[in-house]
VOLOGU-962188 format. One record per residue (C-alpha): residue number from 1; residue in one letter; x, y, z. Coordinates in nm, 3 decimals. Layout:
N
+------+-------+---------+---------+---------+
: fimi : rotor :      xx :      yy :      zz :
+------+-------+---------+---------+---------+
:  NUM :     A :       X :       Y :       Z :
...
+------+-------+---------+---------+---------+
***
This chain:
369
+------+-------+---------+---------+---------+
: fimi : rotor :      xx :      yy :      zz :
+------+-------+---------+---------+---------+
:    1 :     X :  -1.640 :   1.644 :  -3.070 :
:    2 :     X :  -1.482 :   1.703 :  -2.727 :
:    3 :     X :  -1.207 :   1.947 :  -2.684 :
:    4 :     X :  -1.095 :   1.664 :  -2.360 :
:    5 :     X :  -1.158 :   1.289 :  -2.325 :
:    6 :     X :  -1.059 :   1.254 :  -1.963 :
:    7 :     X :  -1.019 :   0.857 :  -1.909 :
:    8 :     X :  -1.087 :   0.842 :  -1.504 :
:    9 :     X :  -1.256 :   1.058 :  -1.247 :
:   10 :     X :  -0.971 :   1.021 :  -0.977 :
:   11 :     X :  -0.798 :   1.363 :  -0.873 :
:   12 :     X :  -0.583 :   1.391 :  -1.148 :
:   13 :     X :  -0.847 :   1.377 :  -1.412 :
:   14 :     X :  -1.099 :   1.575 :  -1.195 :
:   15 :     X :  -0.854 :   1.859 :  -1.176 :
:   16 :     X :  -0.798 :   1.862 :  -1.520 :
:   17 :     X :  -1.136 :   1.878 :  -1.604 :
:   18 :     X :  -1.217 :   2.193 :  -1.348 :
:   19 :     X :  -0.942 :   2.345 :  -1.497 :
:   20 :     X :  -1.032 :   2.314 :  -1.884 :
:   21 :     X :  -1.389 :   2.374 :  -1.786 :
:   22 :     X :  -1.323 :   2.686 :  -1.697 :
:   23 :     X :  -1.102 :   2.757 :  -1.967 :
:   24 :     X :  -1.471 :   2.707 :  -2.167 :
:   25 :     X :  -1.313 :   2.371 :  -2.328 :
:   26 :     X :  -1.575 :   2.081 :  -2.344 :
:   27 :     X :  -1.455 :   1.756 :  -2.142 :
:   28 :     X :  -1.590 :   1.409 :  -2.150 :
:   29 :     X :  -1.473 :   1.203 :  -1.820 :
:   30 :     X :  -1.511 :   0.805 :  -1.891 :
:   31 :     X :  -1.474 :   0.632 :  -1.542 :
:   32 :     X :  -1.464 :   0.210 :  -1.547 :
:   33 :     X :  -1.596 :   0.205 :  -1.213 :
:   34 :     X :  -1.935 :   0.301 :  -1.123 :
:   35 :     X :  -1.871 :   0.619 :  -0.875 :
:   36 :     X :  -1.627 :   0.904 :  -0.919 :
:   37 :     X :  -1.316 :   0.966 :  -0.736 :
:   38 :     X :  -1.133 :   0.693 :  -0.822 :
:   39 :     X :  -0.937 :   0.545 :  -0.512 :
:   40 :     X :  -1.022 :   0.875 :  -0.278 :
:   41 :     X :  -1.404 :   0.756 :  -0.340 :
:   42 :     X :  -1.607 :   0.796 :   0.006 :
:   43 :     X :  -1.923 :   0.651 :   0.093 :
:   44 :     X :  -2.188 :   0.710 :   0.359 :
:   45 :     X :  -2.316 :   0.419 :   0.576 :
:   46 :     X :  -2.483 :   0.498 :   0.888 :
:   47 :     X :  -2.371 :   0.914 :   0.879 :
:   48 :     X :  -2.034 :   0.784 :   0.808 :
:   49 :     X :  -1.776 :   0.885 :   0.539 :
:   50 :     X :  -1.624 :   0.538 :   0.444 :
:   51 :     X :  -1.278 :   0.558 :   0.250 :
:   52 :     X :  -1.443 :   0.264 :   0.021 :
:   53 :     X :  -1.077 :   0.181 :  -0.098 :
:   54 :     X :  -0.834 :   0.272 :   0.195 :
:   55 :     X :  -0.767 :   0.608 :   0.420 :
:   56 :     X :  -0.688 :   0.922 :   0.289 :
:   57 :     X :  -0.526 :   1.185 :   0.437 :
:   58 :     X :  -0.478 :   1.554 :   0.290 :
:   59 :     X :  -0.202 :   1.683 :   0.373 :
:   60 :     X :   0.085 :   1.929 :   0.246 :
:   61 :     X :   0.355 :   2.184 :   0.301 :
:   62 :     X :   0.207 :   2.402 :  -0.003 :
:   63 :     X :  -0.015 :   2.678 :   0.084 :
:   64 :     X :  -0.099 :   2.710 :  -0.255 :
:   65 :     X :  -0.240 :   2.366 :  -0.337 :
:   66 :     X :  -0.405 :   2.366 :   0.043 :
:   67 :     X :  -0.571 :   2.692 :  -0.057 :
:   68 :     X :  -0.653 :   2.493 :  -0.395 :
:   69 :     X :  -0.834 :   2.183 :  -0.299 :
:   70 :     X :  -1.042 :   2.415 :  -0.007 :
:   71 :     X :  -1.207 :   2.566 :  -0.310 :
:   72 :     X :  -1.433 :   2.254 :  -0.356 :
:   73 :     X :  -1.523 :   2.209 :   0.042 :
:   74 :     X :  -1.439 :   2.268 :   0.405 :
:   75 :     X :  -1.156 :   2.044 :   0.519 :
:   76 :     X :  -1.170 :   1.960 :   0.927 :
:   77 :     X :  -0.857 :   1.916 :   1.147 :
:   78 :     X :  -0.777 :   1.571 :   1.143 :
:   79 :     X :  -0.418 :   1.503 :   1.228 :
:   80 :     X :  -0.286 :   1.147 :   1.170 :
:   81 :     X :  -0.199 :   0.960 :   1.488 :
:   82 :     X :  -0.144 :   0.628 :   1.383 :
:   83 :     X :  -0.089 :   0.318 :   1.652 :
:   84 :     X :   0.113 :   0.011 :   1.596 :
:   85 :     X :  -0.034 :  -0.327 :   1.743 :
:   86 :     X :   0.240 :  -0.604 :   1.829 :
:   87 :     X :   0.056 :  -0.894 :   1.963 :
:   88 :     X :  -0.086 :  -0.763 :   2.310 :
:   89 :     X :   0.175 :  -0.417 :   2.267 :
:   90 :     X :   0.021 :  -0.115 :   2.135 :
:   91 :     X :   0.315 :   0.143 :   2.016 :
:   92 :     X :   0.253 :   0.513 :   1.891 :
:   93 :     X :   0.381 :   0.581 :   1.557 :
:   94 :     X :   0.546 :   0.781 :   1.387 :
:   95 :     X :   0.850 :   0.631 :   1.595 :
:   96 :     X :   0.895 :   0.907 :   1.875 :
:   97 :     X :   0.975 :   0.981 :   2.237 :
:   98 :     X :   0.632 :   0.784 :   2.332 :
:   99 :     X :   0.713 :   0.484 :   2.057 :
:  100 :     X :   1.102 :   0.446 :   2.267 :
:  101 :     X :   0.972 :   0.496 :   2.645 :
:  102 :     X :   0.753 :   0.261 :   2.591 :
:  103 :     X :   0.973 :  -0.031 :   2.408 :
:  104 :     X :   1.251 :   0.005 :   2.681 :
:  105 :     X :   1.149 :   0.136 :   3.023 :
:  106 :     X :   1.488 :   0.252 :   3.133 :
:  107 :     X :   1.469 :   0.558 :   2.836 :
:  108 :     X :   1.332 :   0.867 :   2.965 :
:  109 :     X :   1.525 :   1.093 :   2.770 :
:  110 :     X :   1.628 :   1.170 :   2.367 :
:  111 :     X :   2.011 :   1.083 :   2.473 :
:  112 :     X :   1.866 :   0.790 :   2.634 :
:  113 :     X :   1.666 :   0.710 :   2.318 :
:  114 :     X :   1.908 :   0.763 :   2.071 :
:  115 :     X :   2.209 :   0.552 :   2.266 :
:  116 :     X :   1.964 :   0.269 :   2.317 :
:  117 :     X :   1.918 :   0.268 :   1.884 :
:  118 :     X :   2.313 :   0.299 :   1.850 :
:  119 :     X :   2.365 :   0.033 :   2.072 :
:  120 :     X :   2.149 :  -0.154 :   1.892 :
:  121 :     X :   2.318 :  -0.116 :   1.599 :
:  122 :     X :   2.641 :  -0.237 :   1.743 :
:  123 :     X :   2.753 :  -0.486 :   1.464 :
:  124 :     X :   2.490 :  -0.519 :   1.265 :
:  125 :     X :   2.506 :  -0.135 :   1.057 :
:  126 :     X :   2.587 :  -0.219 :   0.689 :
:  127 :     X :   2.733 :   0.140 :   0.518 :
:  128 :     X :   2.595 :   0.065 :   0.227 :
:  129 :     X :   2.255 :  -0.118 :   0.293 :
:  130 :     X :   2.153 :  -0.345 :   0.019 :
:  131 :     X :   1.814 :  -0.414 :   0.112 :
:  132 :     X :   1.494 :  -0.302 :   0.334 :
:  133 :     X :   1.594 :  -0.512 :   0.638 :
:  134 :     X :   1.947 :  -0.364 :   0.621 :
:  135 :     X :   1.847 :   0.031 :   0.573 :
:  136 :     X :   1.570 :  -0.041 :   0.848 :
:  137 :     X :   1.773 :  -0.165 :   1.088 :
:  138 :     X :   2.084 :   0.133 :   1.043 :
:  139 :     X :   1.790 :   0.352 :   1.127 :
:  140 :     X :   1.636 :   0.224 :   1.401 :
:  141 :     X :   1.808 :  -0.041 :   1.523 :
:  142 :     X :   1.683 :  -0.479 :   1.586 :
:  143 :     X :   1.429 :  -0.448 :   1.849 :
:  144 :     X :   1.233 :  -0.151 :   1.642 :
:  145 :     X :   1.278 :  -0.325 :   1.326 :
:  146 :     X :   1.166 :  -0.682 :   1.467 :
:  147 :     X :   0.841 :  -0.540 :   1.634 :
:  148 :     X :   0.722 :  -0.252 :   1.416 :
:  149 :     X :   0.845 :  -0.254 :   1.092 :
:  150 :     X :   0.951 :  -0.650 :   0.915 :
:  151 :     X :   0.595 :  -0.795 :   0.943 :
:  152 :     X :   0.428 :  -0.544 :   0.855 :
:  153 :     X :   0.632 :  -0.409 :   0.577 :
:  154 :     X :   0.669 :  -0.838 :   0.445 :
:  155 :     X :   0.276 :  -0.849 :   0.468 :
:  156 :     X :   0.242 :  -0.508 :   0.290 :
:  157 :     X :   0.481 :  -0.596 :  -0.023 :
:  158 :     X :   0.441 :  -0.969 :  -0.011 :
:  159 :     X :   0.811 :  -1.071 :   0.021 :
:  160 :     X :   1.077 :  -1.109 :   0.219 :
:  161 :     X :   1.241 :  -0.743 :   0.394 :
:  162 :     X :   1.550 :  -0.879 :   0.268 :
:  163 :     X :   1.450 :  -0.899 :  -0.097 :
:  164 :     X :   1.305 :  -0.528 :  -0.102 :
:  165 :     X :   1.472 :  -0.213 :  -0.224 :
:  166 :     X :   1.638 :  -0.035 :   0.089 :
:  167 :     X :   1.529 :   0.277 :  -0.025 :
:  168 :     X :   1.145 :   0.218 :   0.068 :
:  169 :     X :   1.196 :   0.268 :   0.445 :
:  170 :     X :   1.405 :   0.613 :   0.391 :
:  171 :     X :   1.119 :   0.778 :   0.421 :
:  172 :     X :   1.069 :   0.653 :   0.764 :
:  173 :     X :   0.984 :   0.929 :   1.004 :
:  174 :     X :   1.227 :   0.866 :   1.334 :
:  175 :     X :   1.213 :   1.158 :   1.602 :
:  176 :     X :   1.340 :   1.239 :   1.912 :
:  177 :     X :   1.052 :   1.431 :   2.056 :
:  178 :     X :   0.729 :   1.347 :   2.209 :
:  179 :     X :   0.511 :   1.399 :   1.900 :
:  180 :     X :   0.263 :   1.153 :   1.715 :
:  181 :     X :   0.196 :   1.358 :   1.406 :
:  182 :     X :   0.267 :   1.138 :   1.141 :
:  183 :     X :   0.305 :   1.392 :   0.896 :
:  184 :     X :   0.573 :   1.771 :   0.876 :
:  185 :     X :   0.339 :   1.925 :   0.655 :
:  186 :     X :   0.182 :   2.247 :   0.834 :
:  187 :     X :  -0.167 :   2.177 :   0.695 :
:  188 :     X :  -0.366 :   1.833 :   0.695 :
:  189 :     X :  -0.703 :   1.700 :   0.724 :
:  190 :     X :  -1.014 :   1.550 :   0.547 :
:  191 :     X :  -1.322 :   1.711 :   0.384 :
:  192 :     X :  -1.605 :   1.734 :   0.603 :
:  193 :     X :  -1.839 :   1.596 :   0.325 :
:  194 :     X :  -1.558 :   1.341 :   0.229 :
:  195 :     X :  -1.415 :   1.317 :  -0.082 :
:  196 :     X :  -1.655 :   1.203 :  -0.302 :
:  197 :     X :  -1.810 :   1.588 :  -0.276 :
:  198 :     X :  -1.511 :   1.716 :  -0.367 :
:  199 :     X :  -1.459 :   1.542 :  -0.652 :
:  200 :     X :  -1.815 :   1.588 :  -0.730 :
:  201 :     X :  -1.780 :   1.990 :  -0.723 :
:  202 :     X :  -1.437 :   1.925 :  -0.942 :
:  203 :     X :  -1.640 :   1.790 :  -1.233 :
:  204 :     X :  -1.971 :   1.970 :  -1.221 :
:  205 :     X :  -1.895 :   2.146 :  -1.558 :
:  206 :     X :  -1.776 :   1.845 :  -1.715 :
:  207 :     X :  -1.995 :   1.533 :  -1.895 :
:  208 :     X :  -1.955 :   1.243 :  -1.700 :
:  209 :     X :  -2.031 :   0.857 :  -1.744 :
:  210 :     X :  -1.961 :   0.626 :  -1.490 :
:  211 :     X :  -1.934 :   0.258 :  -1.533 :
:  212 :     X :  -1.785 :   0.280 :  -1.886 :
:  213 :     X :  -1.461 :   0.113 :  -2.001 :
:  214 :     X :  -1.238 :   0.350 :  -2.242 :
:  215 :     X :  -1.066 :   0.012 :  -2.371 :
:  216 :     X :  -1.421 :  -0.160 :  -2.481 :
:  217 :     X :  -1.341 :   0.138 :  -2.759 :
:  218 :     X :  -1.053 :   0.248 :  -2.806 :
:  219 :     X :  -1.044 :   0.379 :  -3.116 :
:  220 :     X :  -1.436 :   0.550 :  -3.091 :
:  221 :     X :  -1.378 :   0.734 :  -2.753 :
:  222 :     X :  -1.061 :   0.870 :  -2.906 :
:  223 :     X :  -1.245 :   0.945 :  -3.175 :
:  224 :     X :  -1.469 :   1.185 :  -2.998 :
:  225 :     X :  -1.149 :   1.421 :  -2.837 :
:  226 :     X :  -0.902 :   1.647 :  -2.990 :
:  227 :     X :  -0.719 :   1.545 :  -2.676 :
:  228 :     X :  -0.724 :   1.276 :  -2.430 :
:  229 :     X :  -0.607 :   1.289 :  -2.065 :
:  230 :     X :  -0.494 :   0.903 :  -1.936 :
:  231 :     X :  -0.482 :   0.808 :  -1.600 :
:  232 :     X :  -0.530 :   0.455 :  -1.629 :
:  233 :     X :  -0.250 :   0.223 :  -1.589 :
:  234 :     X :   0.046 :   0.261 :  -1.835 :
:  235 :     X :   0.151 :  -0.099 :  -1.941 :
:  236 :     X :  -0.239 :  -0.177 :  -2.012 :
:  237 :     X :  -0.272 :   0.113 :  -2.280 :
:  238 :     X :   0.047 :  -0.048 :  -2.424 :
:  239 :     X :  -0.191 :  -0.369 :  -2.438 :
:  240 :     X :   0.121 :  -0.508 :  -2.192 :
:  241 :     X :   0.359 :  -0.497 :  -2.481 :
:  242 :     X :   0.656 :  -0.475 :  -2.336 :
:  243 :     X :   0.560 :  -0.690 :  -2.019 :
:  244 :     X :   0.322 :  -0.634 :  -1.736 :
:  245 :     X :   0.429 :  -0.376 :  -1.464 :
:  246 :     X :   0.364 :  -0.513 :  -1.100 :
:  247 :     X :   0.168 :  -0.376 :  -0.885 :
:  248 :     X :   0.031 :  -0.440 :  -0.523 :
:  249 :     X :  -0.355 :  -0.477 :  -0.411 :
:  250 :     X :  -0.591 :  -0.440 :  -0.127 :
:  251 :     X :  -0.884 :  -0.614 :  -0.029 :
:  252 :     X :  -1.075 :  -0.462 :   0.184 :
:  253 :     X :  -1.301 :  -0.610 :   0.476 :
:  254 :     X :  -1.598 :  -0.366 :   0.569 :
:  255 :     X :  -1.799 :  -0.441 :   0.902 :
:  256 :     X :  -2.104 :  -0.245 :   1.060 :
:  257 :     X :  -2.058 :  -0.281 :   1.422 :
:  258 :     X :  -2.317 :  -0.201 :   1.667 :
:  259 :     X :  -2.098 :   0.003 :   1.933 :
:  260 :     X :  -1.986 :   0.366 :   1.938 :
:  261 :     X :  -1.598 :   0.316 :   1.912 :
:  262 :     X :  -1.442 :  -0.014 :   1.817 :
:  263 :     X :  -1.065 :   0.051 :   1.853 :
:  264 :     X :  -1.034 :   0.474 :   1.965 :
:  265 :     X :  -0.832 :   0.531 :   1.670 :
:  266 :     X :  -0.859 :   0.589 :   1.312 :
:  267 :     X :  -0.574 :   0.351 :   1.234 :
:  268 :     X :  -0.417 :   0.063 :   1.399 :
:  269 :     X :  -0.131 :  -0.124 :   1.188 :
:  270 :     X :  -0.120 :  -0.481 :   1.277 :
:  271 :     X :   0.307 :  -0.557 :   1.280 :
:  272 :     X :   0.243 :  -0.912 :   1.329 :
:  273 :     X :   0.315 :  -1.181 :   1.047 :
:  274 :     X :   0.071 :  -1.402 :   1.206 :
:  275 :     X :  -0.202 :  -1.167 :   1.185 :
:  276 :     X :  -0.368 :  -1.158 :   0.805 :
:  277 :     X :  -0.445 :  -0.771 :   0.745 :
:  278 :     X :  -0.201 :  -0.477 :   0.778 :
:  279 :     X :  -0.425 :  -0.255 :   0.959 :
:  280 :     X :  -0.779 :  -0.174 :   1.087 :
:  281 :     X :  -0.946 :   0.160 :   1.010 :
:  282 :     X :  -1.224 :   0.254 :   1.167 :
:  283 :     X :  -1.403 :   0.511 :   0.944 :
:  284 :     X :  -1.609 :   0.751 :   1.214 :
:  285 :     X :  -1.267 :   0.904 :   1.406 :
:  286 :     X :  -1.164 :   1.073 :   1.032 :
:  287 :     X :  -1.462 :   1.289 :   1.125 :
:  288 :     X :  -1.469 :   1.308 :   1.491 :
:  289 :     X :  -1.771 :   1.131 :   1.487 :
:  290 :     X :  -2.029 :   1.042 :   1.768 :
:  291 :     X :  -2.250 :   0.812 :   1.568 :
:  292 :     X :  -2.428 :   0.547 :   1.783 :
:  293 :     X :  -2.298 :   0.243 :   1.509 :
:  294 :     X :  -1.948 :   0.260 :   1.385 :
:  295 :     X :  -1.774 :   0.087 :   1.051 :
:  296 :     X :  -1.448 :  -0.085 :   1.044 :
:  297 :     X :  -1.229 :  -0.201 :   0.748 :
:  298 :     X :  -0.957 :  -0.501 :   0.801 :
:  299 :     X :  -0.736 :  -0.451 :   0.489 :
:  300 :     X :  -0.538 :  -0.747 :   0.342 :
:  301 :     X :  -0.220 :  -0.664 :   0.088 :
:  302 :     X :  -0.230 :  -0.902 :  -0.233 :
:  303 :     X :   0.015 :  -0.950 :  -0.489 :
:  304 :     X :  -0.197 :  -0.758 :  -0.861 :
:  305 :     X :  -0.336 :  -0.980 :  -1.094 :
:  306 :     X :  -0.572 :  -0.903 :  -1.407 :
:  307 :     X :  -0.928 :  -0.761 :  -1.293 :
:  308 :     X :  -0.794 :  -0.637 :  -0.934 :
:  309 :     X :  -0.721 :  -0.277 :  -0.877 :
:  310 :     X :  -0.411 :  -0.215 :  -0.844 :
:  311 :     X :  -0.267 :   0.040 :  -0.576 :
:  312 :     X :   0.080 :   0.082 :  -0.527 :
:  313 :     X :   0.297 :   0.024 :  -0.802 :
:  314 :     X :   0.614 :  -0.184 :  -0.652 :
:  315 :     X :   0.963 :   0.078 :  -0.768 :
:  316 :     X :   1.192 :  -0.192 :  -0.804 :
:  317 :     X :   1.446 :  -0.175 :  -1.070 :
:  318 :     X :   1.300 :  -0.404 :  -1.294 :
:  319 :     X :   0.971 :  -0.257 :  -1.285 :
:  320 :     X :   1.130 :   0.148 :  -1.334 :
:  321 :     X :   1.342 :   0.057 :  -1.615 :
:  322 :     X :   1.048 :  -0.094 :  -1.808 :
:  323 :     X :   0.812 :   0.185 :  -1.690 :
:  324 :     X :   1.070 :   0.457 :  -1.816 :
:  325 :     X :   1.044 :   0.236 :  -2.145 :
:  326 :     X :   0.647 :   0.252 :  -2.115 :
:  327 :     X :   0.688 :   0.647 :  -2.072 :
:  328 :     X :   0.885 :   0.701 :  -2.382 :
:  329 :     X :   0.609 :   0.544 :  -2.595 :
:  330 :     X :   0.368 :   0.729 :  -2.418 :
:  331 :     X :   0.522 :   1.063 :  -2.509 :
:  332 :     X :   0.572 :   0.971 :  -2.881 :
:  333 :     X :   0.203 :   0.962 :  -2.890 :
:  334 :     X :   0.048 :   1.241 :  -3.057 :
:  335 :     X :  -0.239 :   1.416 :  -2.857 :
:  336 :     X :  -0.224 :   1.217 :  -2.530 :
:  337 :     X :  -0.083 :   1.313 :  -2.228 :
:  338 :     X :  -0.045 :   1.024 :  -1.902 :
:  339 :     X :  -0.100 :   1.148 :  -1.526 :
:  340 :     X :  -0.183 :   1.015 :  -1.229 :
:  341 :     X :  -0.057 :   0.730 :  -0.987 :
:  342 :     X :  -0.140 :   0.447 :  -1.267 :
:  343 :     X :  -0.010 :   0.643 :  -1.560 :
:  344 :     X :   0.271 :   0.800 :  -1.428 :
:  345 :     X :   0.369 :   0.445 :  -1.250 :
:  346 :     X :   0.509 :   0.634 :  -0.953 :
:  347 :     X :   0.355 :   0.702 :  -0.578 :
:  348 :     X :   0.157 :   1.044 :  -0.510 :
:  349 :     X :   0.044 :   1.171 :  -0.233 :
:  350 :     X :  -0.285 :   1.379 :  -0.319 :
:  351 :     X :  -0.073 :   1.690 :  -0.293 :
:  352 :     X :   0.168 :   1.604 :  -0.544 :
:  353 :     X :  -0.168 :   1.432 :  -0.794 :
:  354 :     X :  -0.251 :   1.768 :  -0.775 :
:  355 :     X :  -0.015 :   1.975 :  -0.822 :
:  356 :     X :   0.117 :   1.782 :  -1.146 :
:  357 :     X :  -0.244 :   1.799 :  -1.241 :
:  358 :     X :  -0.206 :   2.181 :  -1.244 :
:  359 :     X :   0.119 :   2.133 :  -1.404 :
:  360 :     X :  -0.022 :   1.943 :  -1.689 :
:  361 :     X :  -0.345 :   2.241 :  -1.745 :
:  362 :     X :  -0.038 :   2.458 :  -1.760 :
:  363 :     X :   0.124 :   2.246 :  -2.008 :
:  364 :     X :  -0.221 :   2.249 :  -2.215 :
:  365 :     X :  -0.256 :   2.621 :  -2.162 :
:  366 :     X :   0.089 :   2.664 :  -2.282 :
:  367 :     X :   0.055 :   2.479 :  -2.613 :
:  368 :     X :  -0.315 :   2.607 :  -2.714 :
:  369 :     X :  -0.179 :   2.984 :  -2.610 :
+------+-------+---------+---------+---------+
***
């Protein structure tokens, strides 16, 4: 008997185990895959850290969780600089003083900048924007929206702009300074070792078994807890009852090249419909590295089906009314508390995984004390 079944080794479960661990409870992590760290999983190929199942980037305005996660390993520097590719145009992003002298050569200034967007505007703002085309272009205008935002964002979600929620671009940054950080958040960057190390340091007190499916039994692995920990998705430990949540996936296209630097950036978003993939990452600039090889990976957005891994749940209406559903059966259940991306059904940045994480150890704390 386990005082914890933890059912994945992602960064939810992993903190929950560190946590209990030291709290001298006994955990037992199931993982389906074969590797810990669940989507932050890195592996080495030629003295690189690859992000197996897309890039990851640390970052937060908390001191306290930044002070947190350096616990388990030394985090470098990295700040993300991410470049847009339009056919033969190459655009900085976030969009910023660099991004607007570039699109229109007569802007110099932020006045310039930000007349140039309201003319744009001119006739087609909607005050109340009913979709993602609508709320883009009230923010940054046609020629922004046309170039670095509708194909990639159609490719990325698999429909039409004008047939997704508006509120999925609010988050867009816009600024009128000359400034590629992505990111506000004072501290960012990426374990040295990757992530799979710090994962690995997370559940060292912990029994762990990879490649084992918690729904091949049910009933036995719950069996072996006084409490379980789910991370997995929420509609499937419903057995779909209520309907099948959507979700989108990635496939991911990893090449070994034989050069030292394939593109001079870590990330390149493709904003072209007619180009397949959403973006190129290439591995080695996470790291700073030198390496004589380098590795690249094209990534292609796919609608979820049964037996892919699903990534980013899609926040439509439909889908959060029957997820709020989901999550009032969930916290009928008697010993079994949902976390995570998947069993939350809502999109977290690591910062946030971990902090409800912590939040959810409190919660245990609370109810043992």
């Amino acid at each position: 008997m386990y005082d914890y079944l933890i059912v994945g080794s992602g960064l939810f479960g992993a903190v929950c185990a560190y946590e209990f661990t030291r709290d001298g409870k006994s955990c037992l992590v199931l993982e389906r895959r074969e590797h810990i760290g669940g989507n932050i999983y890195t592996r080495r190929m030629h003295d690189i850290d690859v992000h197996v199942y897309g890039a990851h980037i640390f970052h937060t305005s908390r001191t306290e969780i930044w002070d947190y996660v350096r616990r388990f390993g030394r985090f470098n520097h990295y700040i993300n600089q991410p470049v847009a590719r339009y056919r033969n145009e190459c655009y900085n992003l976030p969009f910023n003083m660099n991004t607007f002298t570039k699109l229109w050569p007569d802007v110099f200034t932020p006045a310039e900048a930000e007349a140039r967007i309201a003319e744009e505007r001119q006739g087609a703002y909607t005050e109340h924007p009913r979709n993602l085309e609508e709320q883009a272009i009230n923010l940054v205008g046609r020629t922004i929206y046309e170039k670095l935002v509708k194909g990639y964002t159609e490719k990325q979600w698999g429909r039409p702009c004008t047939e997704l929620p508006a509120f999925i671009i609010r988050r867009l940054p816009v600024r009128f300074i000359f400034d590629n950080n992505y990111f506000n958040d004072p501290y960012q960057g990426i374990p040295v070792d990757g992530y799979t190390a710090i994962v690995g340091q997370m559940l060292a007190g912990a029994e762990v078994r990879t490649g084992v499916d918690f729904f091949d039994d049910r009933e036995g692995y719950r069996r072996m807890a006084k409490r379980v920990i789910y991370t997995g998705p929420l509609d499937r430990y419903f057995d779909y009852s209520l309907g099948a949540l959507e979700y989108r996936s990635v496939r991911f296209e990893t090449e070994v090249l034989d050069m030292p630097n394939f593109q001079g950036n870590a990330v390149i978003n493709y904003t072209d419909a007619a180009v397949p993939y959403t973006r190129i990452i290439e591995h080695k600039h996470f790291n700073f590295g030198t390496q004589e090889k380098t590795v690249i990976s094209r990534e292609y957005s796919s609608a979820w089906a049964p037996g892919a891994e699903p990534y980013y749940p899609v926040n439509n209406d439909r889908n959060n009314a029957l997820a709020e559903e989901y999550l009032k059966m969930a916290a009928a259940l008697p010993d079994t508390v949902f976390g995570g991306r998947l069993g939350l059904y809502r999109y977290l940045d690591m910062d946030a995984t971990v902090a409800l994480a912590l939040q959810t150890v409190e919660a245990e704390r609370g109810r043992r004390a």
